[in-house]
N, C-alpha and C positions, 0 to 999 in steps of 0.2 A: 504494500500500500504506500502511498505517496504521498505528499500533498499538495496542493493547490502553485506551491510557489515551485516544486519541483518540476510540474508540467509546464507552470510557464517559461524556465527556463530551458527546458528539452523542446518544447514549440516555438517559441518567437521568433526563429529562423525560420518556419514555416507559416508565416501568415498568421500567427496567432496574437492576440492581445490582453492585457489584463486590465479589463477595465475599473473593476472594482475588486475588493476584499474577498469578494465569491463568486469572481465571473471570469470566466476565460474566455474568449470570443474570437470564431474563424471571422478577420475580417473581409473575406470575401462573401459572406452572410449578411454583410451588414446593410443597408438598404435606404437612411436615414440617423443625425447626428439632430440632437435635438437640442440649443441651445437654450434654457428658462432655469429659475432658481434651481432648480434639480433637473442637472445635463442627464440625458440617456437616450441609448441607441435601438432604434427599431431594426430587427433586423427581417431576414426574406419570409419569415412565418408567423411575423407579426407582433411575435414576443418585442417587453422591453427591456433594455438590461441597465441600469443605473450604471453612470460612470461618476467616482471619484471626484471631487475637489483637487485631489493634488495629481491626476490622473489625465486632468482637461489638456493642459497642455503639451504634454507627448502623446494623444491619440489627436490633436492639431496639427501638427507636426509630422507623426505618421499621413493623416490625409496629402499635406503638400509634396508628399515621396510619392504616392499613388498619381 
């Protein structure tokens, strides 16, 4: 078993992101960035996934490399 910060370190060379404290997210899923008091990501199935405060500005950052 693993945890959370394991995987994201074995993924973010594949497209993957840590948005928040319990979310890993294939960003090729993602489908919408939703700026408002509470940032989060819509992604292809419609889920939302809350992003971080301190997380805003490196999945910003990732979009301008995409």
């Amino acid at each position: 078993s693993k945890t959370l910060k394991e995987f994201d370190e074995l993924l973010c060379e594949y497209g993957f992101f840590r948005a928040h404290h319990s979310h890993l997210v294939n960003i090729a899923y993602i489908q919408q960035y939703k700026r408002h008091d509470d940032s989060y990501l819509v992604m292809k199935d419609n889920s939302s996934i809350p992003v971080a405060f301190s997380k805003k500005q490196q999945l910003l950052e990732l979009f301008k490399k995409i």
